[in-house]
TORDOVO-196812 format. One record per residue (C-alpha): x, y, z; residue in one letter. Coordinates in steps of 0.25 Angstrom, whole numbers, padded with zeros to 4 digits, always signed. Each point is the difference from the previous one (the first is absolute). Example, Ala and Ser with C-alpha at 12.3 -4.5 7.8 and 13.67 -1.06 7.14 Angstrom:
+0049-0018+0031a
+0006+0014-0002s
***
This chain:
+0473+0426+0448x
-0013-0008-0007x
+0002-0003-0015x
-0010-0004-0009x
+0004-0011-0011x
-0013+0000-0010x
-0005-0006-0013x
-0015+0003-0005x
-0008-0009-0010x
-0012+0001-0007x
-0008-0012+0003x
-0008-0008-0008x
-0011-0011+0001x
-0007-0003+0011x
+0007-0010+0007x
+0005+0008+0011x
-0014+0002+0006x
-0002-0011+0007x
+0013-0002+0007x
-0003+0011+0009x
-0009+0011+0007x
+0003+0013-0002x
+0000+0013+0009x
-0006+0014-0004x
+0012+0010+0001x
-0004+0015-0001x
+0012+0011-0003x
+0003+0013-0005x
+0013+0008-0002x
+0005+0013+0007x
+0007+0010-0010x
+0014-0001+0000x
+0013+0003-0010x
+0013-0007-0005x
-0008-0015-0003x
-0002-0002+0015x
-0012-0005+0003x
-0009+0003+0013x
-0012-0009+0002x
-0012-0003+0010x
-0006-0013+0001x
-0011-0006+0006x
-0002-0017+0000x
-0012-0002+0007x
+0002+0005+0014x
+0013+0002+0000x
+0008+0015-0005x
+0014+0001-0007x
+0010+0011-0004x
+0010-0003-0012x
+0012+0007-0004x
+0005-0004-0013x
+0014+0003-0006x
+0002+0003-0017x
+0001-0015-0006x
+0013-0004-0007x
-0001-0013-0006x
-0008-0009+0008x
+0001+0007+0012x
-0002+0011+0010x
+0000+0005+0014x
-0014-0003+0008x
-0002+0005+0013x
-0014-0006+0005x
-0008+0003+0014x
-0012-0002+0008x
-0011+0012+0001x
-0010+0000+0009x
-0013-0001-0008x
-0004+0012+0003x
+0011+0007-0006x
+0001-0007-0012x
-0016+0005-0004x
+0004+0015+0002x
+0012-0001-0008x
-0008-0008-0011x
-0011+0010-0001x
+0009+0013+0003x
+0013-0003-0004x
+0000-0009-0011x
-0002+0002-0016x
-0013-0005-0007x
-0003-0010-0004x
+0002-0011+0010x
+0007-0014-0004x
-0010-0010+0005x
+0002-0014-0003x
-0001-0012+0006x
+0014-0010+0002x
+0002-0013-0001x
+0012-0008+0007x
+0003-0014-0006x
+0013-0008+0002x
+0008-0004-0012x
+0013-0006-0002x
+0004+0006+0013x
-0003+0012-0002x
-0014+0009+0006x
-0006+0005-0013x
-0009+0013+0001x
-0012+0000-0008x
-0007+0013-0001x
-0013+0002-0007x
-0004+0015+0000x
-0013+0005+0000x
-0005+0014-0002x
+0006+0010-0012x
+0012-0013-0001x
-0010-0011-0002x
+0002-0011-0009x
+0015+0001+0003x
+0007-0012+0008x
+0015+0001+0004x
+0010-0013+0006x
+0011+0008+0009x
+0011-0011+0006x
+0011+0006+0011x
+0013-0005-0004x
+0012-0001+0010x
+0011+0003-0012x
-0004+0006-0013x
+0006-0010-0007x
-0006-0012+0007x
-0008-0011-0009x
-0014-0001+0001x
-0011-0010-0005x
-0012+0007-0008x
-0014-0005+0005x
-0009-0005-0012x
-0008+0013+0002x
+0012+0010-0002x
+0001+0009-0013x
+0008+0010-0004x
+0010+0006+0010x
-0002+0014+0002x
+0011+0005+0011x
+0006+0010-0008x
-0015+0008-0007x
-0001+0012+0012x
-0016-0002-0006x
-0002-0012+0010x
+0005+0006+0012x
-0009+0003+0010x
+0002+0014+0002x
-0002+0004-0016x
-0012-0007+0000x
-0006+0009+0008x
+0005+0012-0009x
-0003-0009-0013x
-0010-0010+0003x
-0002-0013-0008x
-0013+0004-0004x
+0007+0012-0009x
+0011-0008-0006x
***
């Protein structure tokens, strides 16, 4: 079983940028009920499946695999709800950790998230300079509901 440990951060300044080159990631999310989360991603060449568990706390159950290509367009375009999340992430290193940085384009532009994977929910982290407010616990960030409620609205 695959558990998902997350925290979620606005981010501020621009002192992230140069410390890394970041990747267009194209998804959308398949309808679904009980706070479980289906969704089809596209990074570059490469097709993904997720299955996402309700969080509690920090966490959540994540199940993750490969797509051919191919399959990953046709659900995006006949599966999947509009609009698409686009956006383009950033990996950077600190304190140990592999920070996500994900700079949304499209009906979420102007919205910049940090996600950092935790093994323990209760383990210590060192904020980067460029790190705001935390918002793990405001469902508005997630993924999935800004497709349904788009930065651009709020």
């Amino acid at each position: 079983m695959a558990k998902e440990i997350e925290r979620k951060y606005l981010v501020i300044g621009d002192d992230w940028r140069s410390l890394a080159e970041g990747s267009v990631y194209r998804q959308g999310y398949i309808p679904t009920q009980d706070k479980v989360t289906v969704r089809v991603r596209i990074i570059g060449e490469k097709g993904y499946l997720t299955i996402k568990g309700p969080t509690v706390q920090y966490s959540r159950l994540e199940f993750e695999y490969p797509i051919p290509i191919q399959d990953a367009q046709e659900m995006l375009e006949t599966l999947c709800q509009r609009p698409f999340i686009e956006k383009i992430r950033y990996k950077i290193e600190s304190g140990g950790l592999i920070w996500e940085i994900d700079e949304f384009e499209g009906v979420n532009k102007g919205l910049i998230l940090a996600e950092v994977e935790l093994s323990d929910e209760n383990q210590q982290i060192e904020l980067p300079s460029w790190i705001g407010e935390e918002v793990s616990h405001d469902s508005r960030y997630y993924n999935s509901n800004l497709v349904k409620h788009p930065f651009s609205e709020w």
